[in-house]
VEXDREN-2710 file (C-alpha; in Angstrom, 1 decimal):
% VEXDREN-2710
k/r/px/py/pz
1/UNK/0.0/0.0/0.0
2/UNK/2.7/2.2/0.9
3/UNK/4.7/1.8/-2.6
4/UNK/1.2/3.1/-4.1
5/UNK/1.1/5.6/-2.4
6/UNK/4.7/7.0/-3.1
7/UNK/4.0/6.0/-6.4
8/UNK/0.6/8.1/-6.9
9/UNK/2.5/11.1/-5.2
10/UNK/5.2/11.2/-7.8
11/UNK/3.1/11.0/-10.7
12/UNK/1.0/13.9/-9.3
13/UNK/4.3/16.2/-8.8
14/UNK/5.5/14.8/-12.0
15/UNK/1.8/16.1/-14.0
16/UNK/2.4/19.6/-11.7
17/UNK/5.7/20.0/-12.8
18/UNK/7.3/19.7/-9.1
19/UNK/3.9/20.9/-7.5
20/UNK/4.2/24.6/-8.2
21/UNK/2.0/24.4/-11.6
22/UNK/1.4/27.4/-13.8
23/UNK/4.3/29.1/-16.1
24/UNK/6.1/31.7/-14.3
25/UNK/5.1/35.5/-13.8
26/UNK/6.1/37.8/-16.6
27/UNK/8.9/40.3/-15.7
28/UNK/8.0/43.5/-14.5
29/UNK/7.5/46.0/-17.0
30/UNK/9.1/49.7/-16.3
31/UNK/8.0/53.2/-17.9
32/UNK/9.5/56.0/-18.4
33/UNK/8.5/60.0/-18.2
34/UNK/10.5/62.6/-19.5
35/UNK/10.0/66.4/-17.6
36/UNK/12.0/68.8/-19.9
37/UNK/13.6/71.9/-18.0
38/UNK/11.8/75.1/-18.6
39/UNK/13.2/76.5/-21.5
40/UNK/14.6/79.5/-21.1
41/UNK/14.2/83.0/-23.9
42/UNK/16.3/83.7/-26.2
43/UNK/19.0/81.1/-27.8
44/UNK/19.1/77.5/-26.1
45/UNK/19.9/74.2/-26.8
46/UNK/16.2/72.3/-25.5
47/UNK/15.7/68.3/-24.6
48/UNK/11.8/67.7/-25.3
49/UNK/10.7/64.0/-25.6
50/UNK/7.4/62.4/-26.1
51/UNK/4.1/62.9/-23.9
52/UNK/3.2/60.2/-21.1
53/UNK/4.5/57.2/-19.9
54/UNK/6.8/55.5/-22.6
55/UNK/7.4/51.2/-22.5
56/UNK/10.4/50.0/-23.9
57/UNK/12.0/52.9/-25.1
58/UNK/12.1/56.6/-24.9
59/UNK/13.2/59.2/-27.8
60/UNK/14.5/62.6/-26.5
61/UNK/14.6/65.7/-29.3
62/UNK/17.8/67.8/-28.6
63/UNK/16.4/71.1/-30.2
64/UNK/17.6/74.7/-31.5
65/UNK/15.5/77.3/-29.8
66/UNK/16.1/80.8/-32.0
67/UNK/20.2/80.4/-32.5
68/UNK/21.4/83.4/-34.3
69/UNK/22.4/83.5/-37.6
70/UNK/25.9/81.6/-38.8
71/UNK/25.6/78.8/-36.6
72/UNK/27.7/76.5/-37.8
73/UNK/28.2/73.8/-35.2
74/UNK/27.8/72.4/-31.5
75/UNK/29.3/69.6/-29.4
76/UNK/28.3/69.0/-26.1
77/UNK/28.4/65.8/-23.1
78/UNK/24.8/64.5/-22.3
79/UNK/24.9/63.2/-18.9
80/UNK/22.1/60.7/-17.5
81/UNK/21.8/57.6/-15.1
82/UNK/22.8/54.5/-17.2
83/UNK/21.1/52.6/-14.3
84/UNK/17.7/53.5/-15.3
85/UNK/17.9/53.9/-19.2
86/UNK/21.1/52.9/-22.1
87/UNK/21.7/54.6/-24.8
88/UNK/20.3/52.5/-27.6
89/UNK/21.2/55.1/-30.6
90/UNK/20.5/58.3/-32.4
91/UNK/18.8/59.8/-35.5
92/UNK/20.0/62.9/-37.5
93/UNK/17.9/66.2/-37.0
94/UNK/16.7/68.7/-40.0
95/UNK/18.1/71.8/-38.2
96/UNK/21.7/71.9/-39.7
97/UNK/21.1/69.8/-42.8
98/UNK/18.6/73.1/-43.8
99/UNK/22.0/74.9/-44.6
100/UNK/23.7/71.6/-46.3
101/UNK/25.4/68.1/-45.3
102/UNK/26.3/67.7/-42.0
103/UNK/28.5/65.8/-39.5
104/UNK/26.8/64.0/-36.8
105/UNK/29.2/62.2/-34.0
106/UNK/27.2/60.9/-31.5
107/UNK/28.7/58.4/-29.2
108/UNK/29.2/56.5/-25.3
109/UNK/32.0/58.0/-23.4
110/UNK/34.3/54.7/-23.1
111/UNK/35.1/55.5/-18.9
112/UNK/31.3/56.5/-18.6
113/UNK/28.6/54.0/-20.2
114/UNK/26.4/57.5/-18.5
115/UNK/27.6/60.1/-20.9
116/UNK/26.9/60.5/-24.2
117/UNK/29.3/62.6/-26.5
118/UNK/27.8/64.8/-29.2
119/UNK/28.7/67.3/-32.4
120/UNK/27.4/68.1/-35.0
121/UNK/28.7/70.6/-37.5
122/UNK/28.3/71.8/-41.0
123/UNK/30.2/70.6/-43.7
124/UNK/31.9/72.7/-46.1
125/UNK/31.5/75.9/-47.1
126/UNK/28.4/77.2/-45.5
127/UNK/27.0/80.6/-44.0
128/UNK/25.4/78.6/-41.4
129/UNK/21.6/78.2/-40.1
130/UNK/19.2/80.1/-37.6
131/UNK/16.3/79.6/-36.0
132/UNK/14.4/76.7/-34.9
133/UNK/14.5/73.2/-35.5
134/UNK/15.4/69.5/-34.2
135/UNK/19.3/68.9/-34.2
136/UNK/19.5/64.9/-33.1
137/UNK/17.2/62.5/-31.9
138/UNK/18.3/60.2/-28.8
139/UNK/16.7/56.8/-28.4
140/UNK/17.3/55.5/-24.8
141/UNK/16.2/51.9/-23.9
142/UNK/14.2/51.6/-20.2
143/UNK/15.5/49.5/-17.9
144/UNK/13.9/47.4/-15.0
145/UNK/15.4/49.7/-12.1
146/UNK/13.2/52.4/-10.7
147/UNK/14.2/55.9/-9.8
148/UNK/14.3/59.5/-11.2
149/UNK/17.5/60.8/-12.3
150/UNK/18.0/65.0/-14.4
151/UNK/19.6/64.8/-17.7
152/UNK/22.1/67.7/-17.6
153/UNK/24.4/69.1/-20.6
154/UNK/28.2/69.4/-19.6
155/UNK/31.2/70.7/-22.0
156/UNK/28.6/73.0/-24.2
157/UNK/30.8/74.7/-27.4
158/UNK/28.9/76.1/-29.9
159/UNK/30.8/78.3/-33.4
160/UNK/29.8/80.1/-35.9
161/UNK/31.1/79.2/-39.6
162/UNK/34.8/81.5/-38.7
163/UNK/35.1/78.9/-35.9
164/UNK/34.2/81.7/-33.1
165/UNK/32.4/80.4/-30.2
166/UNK/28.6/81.6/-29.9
167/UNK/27.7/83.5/-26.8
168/UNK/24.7/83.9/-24.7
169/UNK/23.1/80.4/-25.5
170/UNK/21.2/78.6/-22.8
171/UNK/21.5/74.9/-22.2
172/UNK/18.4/73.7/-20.8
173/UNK/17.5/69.3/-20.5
174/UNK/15.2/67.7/-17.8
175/UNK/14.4/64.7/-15.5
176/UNK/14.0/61.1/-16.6
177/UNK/11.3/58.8/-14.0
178/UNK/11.3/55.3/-14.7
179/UNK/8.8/53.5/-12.6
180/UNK/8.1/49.5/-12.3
END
């Protein structure tokens, strides 16, 4: 009766697959929220990204907010918290191409997987842009980690086409939130 028994029990844990039963719970899913800064008058460099909550991934817009006329270039560090999002690539803007072919360089710093490196300049001979308009497109993928972190520029140059720096621009980003 006994071997029964034992024998019964092992074929019921067998069918239950060790007694738990069911396929395991999917992983959490995290969103993310991007504030932008307030954007200050006059000539700034703006981070906007998309409205609401954002699964998966999250596309920031670095924009030119009224630059004056012969810009030719800017280069800047993007820092942010590679704990909550990675930096899963970039898309060329419209602003500078408006004037011509341009440069982009946008890349990881290799002793800091949380800042990204970025120029973009004019090629060739050119007068240079003004105005308005998107400059580069970040894509960031979300990770499972909650936690609110700011975005913040660092290193900010930008030139006009005789290679003098611009003065008076703003620099303006924001705060990513990714919950679970």
């Amino acid at each position: 009766m006994k071997r029964s028994s034992v024998f019964l029990l092992c074929l019921l844990l067998a069918a239950c697959k060790g007694g738990g039963g069911g396929a395991p719970p999917p992983p959490p899913t995290s969103t993310a929220i991007f504030t932008p800064a307030t954007a200050p008058p006059g000539a700034a460099i703006t981070v906007t990204g998309p409205a609401g909550a954002q699964q998966g991934s999250i596309t920031l817009d670095l924009n030119a907010q009224s630059l004056p006329a012969n810009t030719y270039g800017i280069a800047f560090d993007l820092d942010f918290n590679s704990g909550l999002v990675a930096f899963a690539g970039p898309q060329n803007g419209t602003f500078f191409e408006a004037a011509g072919p341009a440069s982009y360089q946008v890349k990881l710093d290799p002793a800091n997987n949380g800042k990204l490196i970025v120029g973009v300049m004019l090629l060739g001979q050119s007068s240079g842009v003004s105005g308005s308009g998107r400059i580069v497109s970040l894509r960031f993928n979300i990770l499972n980690n909650a936690g609110s972190a700011p975005l913040t520029f660092s290193g900010n140059a930008a030139q006009n086409s005789s290679g003098q720096p611009l003065s008076g621009l703003s620099w303006a980003a924001g705060t990513v939130q990714v919950t679970r």
